[in-house]
C-alpha positions as CSV (number, residue, x, y, z in Angstrom):
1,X,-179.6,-1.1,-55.9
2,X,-177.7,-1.6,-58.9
3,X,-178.6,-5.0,-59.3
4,X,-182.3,-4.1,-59.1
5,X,-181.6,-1.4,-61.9
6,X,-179.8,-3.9,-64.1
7,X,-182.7,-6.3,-64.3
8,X,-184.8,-3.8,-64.5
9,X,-182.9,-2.6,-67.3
10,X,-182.3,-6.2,-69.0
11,X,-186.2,-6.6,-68.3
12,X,-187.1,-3.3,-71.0
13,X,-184.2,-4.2,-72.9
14,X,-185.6,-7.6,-73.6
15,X,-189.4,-6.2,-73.7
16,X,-188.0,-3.9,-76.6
17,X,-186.6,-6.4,-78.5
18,X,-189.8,-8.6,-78.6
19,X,-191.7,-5.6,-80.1
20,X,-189.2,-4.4,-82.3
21,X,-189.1,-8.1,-83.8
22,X,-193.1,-8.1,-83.7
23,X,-192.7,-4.7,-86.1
24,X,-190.5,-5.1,-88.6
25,X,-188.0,-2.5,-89.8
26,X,-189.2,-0.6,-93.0
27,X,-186.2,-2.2,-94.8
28,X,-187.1,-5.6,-93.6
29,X,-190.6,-5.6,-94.4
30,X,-191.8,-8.0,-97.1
31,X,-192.5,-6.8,-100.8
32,X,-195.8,-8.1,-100.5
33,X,-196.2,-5.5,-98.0
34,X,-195.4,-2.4,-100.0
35,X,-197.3,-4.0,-102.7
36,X,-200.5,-3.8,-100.8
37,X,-200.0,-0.7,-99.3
38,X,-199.5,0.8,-103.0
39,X,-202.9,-0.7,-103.8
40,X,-204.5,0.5,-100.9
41,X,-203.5,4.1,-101.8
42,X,-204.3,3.6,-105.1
43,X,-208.1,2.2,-104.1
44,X,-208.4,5.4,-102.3
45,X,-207.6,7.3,-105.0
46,X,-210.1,5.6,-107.1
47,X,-212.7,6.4,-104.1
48,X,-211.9,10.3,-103.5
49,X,-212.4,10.3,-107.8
50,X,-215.3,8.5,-107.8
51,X,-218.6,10.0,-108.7
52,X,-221.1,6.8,-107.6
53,X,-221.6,7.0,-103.9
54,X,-221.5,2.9,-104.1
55,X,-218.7,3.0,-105.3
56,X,-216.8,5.7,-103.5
57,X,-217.8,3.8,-100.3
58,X,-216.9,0.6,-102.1
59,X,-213.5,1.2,-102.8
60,X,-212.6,3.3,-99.5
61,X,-213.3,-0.1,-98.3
62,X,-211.1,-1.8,-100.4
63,X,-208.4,0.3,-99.5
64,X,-208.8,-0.4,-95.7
65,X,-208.5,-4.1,-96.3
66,X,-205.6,-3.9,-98.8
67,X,-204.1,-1.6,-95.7
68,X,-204.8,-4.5,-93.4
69,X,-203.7,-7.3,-96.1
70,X,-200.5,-5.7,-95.7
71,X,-200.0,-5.4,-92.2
72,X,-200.8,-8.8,-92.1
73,X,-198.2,-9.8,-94.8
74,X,-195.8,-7.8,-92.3
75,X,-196.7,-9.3,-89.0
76,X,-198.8,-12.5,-89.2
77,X,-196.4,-15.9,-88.1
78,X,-197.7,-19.2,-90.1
79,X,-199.8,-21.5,-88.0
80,X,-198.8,-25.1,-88.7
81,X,-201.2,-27.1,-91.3
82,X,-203.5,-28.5,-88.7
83,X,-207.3,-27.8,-89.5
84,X,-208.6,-25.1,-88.5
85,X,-211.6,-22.3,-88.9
86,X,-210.6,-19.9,-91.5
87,X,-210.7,-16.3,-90.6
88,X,-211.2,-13.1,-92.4
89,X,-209.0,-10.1,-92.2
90,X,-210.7,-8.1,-89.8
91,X,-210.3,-11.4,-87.3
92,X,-206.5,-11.9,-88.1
93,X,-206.1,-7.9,-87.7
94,X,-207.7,-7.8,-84.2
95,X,-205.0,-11.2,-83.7
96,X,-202.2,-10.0,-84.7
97,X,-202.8,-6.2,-83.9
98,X,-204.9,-5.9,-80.8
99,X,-203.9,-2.1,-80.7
100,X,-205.9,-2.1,-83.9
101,X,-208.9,-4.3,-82.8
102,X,-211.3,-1.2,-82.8
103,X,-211.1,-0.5,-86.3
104,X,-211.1,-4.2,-87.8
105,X,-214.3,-4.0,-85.6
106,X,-215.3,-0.9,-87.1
107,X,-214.5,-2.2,-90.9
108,X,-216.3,-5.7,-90.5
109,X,-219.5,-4.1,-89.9
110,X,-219.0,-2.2,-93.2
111,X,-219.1,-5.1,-95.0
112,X,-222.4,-5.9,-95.7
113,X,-223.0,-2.8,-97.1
114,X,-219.3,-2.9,-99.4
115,X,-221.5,-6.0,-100.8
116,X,-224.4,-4.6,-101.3
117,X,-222.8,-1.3,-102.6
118,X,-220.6,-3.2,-105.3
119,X,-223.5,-5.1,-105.8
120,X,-225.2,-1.9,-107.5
121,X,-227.7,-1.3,-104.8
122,X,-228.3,2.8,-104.5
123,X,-229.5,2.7,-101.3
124,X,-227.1,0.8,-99.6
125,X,-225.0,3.9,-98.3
126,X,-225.6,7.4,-98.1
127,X,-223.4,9.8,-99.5
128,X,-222.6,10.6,-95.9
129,X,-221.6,7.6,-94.9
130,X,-219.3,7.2,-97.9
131,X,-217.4,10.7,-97.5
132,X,-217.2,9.3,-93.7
133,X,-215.6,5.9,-95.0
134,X,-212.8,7.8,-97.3
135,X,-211.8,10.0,-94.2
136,X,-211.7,6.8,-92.0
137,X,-209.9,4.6,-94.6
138,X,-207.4,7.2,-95.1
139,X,-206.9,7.9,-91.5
140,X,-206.7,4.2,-91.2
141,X,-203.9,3.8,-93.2
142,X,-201.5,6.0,-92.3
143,X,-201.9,4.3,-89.0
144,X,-201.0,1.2,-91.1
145,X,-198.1,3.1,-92.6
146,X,-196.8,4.2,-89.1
147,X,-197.1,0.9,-87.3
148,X,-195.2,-0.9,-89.8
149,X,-192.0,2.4,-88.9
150,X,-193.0,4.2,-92.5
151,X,-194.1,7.8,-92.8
152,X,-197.3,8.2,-93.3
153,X,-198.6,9.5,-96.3
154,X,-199.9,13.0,-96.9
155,X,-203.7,13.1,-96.3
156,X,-205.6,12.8,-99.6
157,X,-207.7,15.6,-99.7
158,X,-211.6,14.8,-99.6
159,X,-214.2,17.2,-100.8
């Protein structure tokens, strides 16, 4: 019996120590992550200001990719130099953090209209969908913040 316990134990033990190497410690985490996730904040600042609905929309955008550029910067291992397909964030995120593979889903297919919304275009989002996108961006990163073992930041408060 005890022997089944001990591997059972040495079995989580080692389990544990795979994720907690996978998700670095707040005071290991690179610069370049902080960095980002100071940006991303401050793009969502600049989105719950904004007046345009382009550009509200826009930079809650933004601000989820700057989220994800730096849990990337965080987690993502270096692939050796052989040729290969670039990806795109949304891709890598998925990769690297399949517990968040439903939003880098839900992100990529608000890309066309970021485009067409820094672009200029009016009608490339509604007001709606904008107000939606700052709500989602800034739920979106404090699930960034808490992944990566920080506290979350307050919630910004949207009109």
């Amino acid at each position: 019996m005890s022997q089944m316990t001990n591997q059972m134990t040495n079995q989580m033990t080692s389990q544990m120590t795979r994720q907690m190497t996978r998700q670095a410690a707040p005071h290991f985490l690179p610069a370049a992550t902080h960095s980002y996730l100071e940006r991303a904040a401050e793009s969502l600042r600049e989105a719950i200001t904004s007046t345009s609905v382009p550009e509200r929309y826009a930079h809650a955008h933004v601000s989820a990719l700057r989220a994800t550029a730096a849990l990337l910067a965080a987690r993502a291992q270096p692939t050796p130099a052989r040729r290969t397909r670039q990806k795109n964030a949304w891709v890598l995120l998925a990769e690297v953090a399949p517990e968040l593979g439903e939003w880098a889903a839900f992100f990529a297919a608000g890309a066309d209209k970021r485009a067409a919304a820094e672009s200029g275009s009016r009608r490339a989002v509604t007001e709606r969908e904008a107000d939606d996108l700052v709500r989602d961006a800034d739920q979106f990163l404090a699930l960034v913040e808490t992944s990566l073992g920080l506290t979350e930041h307050l919630p910004f408060r949207v009109a």
